[in-house]
C-alpha positions as CSV (number, residue, x, y, z in Angstrom):
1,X,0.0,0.0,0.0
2,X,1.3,3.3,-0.9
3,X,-0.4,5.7,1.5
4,X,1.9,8.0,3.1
5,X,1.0,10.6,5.8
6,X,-1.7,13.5,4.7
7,X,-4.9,13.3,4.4
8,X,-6.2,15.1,1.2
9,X,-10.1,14.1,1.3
10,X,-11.7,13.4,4.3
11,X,-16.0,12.7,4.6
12,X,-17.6,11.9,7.8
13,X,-21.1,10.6,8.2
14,X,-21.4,11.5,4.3
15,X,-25.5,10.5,2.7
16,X,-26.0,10.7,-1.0
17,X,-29.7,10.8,-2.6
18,X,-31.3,11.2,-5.3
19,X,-34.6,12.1,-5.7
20,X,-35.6,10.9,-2.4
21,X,-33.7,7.8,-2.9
22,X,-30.8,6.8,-0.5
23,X,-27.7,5.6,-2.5
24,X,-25.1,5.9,0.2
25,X,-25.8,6.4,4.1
26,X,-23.1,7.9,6.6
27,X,-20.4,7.2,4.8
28,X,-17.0,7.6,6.6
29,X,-13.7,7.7,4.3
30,X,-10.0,9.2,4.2
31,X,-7.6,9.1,1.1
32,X,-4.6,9.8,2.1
33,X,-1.2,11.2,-0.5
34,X,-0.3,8.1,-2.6
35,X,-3.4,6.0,-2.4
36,X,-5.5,4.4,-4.9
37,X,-9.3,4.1,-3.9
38,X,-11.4,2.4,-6.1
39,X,-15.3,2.5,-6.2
40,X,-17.2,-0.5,-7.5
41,X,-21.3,-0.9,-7.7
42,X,-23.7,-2.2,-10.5
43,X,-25.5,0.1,-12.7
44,X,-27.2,3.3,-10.5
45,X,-25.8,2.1,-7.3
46,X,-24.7,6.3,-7.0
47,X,-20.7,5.8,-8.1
48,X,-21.1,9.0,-10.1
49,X,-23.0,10.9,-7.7
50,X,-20.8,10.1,-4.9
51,X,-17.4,11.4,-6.7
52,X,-19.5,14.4,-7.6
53,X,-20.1,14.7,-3.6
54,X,-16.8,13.9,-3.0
55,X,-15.2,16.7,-5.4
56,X,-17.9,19.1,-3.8
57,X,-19.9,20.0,-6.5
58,X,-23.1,18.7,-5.2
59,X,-23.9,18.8,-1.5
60,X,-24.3,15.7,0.9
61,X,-27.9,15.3,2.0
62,X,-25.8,14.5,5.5
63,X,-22.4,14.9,6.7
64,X,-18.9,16.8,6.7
65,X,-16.4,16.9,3.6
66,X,-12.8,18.0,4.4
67,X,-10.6,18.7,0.9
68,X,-7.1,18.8,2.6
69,X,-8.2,19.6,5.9
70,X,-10.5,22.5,4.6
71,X,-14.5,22.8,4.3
72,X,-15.1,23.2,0.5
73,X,-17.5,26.3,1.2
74,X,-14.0,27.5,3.0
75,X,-11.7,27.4,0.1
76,X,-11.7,29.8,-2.9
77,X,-13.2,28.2,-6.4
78,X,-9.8,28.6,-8.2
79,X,-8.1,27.4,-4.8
80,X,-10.2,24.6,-5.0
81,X,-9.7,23.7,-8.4
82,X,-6.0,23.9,-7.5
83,X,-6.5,21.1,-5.0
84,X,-9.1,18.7,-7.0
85,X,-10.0,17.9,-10.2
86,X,-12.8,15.6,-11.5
87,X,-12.7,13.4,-14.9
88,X,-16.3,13.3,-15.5
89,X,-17.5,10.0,-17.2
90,X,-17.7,11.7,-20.5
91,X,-17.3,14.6,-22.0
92,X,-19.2,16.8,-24.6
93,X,-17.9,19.2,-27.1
94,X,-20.5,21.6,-28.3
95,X,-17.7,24.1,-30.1
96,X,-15.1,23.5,-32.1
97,X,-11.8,23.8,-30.7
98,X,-8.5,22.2,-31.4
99,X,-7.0,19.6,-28.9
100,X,-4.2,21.8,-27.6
101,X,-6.7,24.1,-26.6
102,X,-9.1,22.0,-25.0
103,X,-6.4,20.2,-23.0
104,X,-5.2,24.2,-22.0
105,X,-8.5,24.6,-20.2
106,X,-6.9,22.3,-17.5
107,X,-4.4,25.4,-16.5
108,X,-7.1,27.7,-16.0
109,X,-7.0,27.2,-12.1
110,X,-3.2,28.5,-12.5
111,X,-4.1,31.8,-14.5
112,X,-4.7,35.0,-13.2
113,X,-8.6,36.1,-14.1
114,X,-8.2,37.9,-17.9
115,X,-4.7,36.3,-17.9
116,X,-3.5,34.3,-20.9
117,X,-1.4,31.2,-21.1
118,X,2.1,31.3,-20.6
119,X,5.0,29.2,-21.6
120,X,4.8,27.0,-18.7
121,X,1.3,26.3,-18.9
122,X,1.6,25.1,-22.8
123,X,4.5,23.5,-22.0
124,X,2.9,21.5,-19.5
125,X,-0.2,21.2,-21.7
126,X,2.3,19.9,-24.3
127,X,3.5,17.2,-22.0
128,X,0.5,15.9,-20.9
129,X,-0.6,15.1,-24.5
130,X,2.6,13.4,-24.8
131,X,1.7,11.1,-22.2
132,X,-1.3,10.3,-23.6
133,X,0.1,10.0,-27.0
134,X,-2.0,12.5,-28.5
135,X,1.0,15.2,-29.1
136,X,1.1,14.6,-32.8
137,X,-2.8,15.4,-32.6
138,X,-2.4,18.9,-30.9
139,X,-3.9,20.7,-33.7
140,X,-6.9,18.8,-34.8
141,X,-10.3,19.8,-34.3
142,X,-11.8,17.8,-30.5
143,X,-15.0,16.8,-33.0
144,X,-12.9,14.8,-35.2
145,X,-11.6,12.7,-32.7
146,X,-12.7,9.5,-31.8
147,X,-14.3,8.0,-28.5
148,X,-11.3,6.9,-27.3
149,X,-9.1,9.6,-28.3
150,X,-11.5,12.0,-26.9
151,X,-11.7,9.8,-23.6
152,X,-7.3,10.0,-23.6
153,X,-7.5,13.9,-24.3
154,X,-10.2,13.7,-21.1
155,X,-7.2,12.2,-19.1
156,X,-4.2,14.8,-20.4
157,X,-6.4,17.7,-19.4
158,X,-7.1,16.2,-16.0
159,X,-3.6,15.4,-15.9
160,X,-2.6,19.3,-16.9
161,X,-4.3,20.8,-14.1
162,X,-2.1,19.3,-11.4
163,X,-4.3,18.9,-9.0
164,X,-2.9,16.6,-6.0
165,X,-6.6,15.1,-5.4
166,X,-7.8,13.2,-8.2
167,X,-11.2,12.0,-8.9
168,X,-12.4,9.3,-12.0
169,X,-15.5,8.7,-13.6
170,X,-14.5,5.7,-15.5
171,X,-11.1,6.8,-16.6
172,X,-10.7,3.5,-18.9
173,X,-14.3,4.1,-20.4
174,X,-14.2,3.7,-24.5
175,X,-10.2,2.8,-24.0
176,X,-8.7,-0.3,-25.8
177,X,-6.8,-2.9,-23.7
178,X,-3.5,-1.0,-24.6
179,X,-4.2,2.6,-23.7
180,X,-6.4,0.6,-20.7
181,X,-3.4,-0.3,-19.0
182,X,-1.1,3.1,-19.7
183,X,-3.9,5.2,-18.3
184,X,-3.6,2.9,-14.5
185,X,0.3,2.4,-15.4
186,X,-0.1,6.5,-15.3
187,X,-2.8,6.7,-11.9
188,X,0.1,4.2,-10.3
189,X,3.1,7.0,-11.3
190,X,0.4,9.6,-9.9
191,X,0.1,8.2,-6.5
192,X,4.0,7.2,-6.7
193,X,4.3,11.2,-6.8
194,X,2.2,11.4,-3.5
195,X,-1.3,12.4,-5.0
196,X,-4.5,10.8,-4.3
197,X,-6.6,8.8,-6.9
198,X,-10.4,7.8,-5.9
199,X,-11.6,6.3,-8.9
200,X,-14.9,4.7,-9.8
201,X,-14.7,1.8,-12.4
202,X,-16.8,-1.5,-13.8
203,X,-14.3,-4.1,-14.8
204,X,-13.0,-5.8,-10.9
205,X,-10.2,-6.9,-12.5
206,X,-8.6,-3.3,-12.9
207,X,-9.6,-2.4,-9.7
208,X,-7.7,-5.5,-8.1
209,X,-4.8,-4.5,-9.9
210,X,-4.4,-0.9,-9.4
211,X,-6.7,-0.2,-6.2
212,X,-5.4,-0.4,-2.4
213,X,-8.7,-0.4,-1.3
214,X,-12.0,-0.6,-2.9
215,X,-15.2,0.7,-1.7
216,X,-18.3,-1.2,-2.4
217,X,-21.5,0.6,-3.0
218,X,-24.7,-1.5,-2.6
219,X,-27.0,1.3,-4.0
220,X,-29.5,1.1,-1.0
221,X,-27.5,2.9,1.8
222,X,-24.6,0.1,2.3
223,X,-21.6,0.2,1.8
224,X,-18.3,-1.7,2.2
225,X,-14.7,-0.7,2.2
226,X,-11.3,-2.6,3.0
227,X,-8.0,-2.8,1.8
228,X,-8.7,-4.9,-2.0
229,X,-6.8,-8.4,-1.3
230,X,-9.6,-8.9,1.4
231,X,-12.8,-7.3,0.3
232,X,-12.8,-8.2,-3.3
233,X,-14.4,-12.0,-3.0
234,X,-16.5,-13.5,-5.3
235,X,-18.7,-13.6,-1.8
236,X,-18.7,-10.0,-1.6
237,X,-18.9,-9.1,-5.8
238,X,-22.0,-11.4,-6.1
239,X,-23.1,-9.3,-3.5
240,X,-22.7,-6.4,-4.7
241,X,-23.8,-7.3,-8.3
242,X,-26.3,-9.5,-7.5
243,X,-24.7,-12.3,-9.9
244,X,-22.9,-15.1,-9.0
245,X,-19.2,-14.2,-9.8
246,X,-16.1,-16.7,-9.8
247,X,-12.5,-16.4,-8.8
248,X,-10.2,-18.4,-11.5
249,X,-6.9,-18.8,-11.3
250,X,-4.8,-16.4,-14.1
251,X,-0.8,-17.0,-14.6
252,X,0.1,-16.0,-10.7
253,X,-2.7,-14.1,-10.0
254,X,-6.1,-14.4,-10.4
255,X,-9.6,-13.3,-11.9
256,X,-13.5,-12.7,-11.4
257,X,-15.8,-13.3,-13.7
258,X,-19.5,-14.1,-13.6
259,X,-20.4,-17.4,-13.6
260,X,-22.0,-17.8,-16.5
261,X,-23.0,-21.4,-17.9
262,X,-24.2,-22.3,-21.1
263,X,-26.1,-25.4,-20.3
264,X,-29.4,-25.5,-21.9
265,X,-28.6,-22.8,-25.0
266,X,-29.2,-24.5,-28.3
267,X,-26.4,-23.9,-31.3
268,X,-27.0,-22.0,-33.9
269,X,-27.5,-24.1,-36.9
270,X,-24.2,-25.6,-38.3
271,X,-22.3,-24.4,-35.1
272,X,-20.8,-26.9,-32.9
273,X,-19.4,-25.7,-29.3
274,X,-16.6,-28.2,-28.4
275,X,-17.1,-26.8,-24.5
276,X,-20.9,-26.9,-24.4
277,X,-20.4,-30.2,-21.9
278,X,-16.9,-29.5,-20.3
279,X,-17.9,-28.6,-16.2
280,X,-18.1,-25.8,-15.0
281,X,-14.9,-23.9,-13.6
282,X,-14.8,-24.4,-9.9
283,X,-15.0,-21.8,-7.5
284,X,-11.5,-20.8,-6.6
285,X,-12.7,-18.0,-4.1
C-alpha cells in the first residue's frame, strides 16, 4: 500500500440521494497522498454521484467533507480547483476547438482572471498530450476525434491541471486494452508522486490491480470498504452485483468473472461448441 501521511479528502457521516432515494448512508472515508481508492457498484448504485459529492460540486444530504483539511465552502473556487480535479465520465464538445486548446482549459486554475497562457502552462499542456500520445494530434479539431481519443485527451487535461486530489469517472471508459493499461500504469506513477486517486470503475479486474482499497457501494445505503486483497471476494462481488461471480486462477494471480453457464442454449444451426459439456470452472474464491 502506498499511503503515506496527509490526508487530502476526508468525509464523515457522508449520505448521498437522489430524488428521495438513498444511494449511500453515513459514509465515513480518508484518502490519504499516494493512495488508490477504487469504487465498485452495479448500474445506478450512485458511483457517479458520490465522486461528484466527493469533489464538492453537489452537496451531501448529511455529513462533513474535508478537501485537505479545509470545508469546500471555505476554500476559494480557483483554490479549490488547485486542489481537485474531477474526470467526468464523459465529455461533450459543443464548439469547435483544437486539442491543444481543449487540453489548456486544464491550466485555468493556475491563470490569473483575464490572464492568458504562458509558456509554462503550454509546455505542461504539451506534456501531458505526450503522455497520452496524442502530441502529434495537438492541432486537430476535439470533434474529429474518436471515443477513445477523446476519452485520452479527457485524461491529459485532467492530468494538466495538477491537482494533487484526483477523482475518475471511468477513466478507462471507450479505451482499448493498450491505452487501458497506460492510463492505471499513469494513476500508479500519480500516486508514486504522493497524489490521491479515488476512482470509480466497472471491470473488478482493474480495480484488483491498481486499487489499495475498494469501496463497495450497494446502492440502497450500504456500503463496504477494506483494503482490496480482502474485500474483493467473489462472496462480496456477487453481492454487490447481484450475480454469481467466480475467482479463476490467471498466470500467478487471479480473476472474477461471472459465472455464466451455457447449459441449456441451443447452437445455432451448423455451429458446434466443443465446450458446451466440459464442467463448470470451480470456485477458486
Amino acid at each position: 500500500m502506498r499511503v503515506s501521511s496527509g490526508s487530502l479528502l476526508s468525509a464523515t457521516g457522508i449520505d448521498v440521494t437522489v430524488a428521495e432515494r438513498l444511494l449511500v448512508s453515513a459514509l465515513d472515508l480518508e484518502v490519504g497522498r499516494g493512495e488508490i481508492l477504487a469504487i465498485l457498484g452495479k448500474n445506478g448504485s450512485g458511483k457517479t454521484l458520490l465522486l461528484h459529492t466527493l469533489a464538492a460540486l453537489r452537496s451531501p444530504a448529511a455529513g462533513t467533507l474535508r478537501i485537505r483539511g479545509d470545508a469546500p465552502a471555505s476554500i476559494p473556487a480557483r483554490e479549490l480547483a488547485r486542489r481537485r480535479v474531477l474526470l467526468p465520465q464523459s465529455s461533450e464538445d459543443i464548439f469547435p476547438a483544437t486539442v491543444l486548446e481543449t487540453v489548456l482549459t486544464g491550466r485555468h486554475p493556475h491563470i490569473a482572471r483575464l490572464g492568458v497562457e504562458s509558456a509554462e502552462d503550454k509546455r505542461i499542456a504539451l506534456d501531458a498530450l505526450a503522455t497520452l500520445e496524442l502530441a502529434d494530434m495537438q492541432e486537430r479539431d476535439v470533434l474529429t476525434l474518436s471515443g477513445g481519443e477523446r476519452q485520452r485527451l479527457a485524461v491529459a487535461q485532467t492530468l494538466a491541471q495538477g491537482s494533487e486530489l484526483l477523482l475518475l469517472d471511468e477513466p478507462t471508459n471507450h479505451l482499448d486494452p493498450k491505452h487501458q493499461l497506460e492510463v492505471l500504469a499513469l494513476i500508479e506513477k500519480l500516486a508514486g508522486e504522493g497524489k490521491a486517486v479515488v476512482l470509480s470503475l466497472h471491470d473488478v479486474n482493474l480495480a484488483a490491480r491498481i486499487s489499495d482499497r475498494c469501496l463497495l457501494l450497494f446502492g440502497d445505503g450500504r456500503w463496504q470498504l477494506g483494503r482490496s486483497d480482502d474485500i474483493l471476494s467473489a462472496e462480496n462481488l456477487a453481492a454487490l452485483y447481484g450475480t454469481p461471480m467466480q475467482r479463476l486462477a490467471a498466470g500467478d494471480g487471479s480473476v472474477f468473472v461471472p459465472a455464466f453457464s451455457r447449459r441449456g442454449r441451443e447452437a445455432a444451426p451448423g455451429i458446434h461448441d466443443a465446450d458446451a459439456d466440459s464442467p463448470p470452472a470451480p470456485n477458486g474464491s
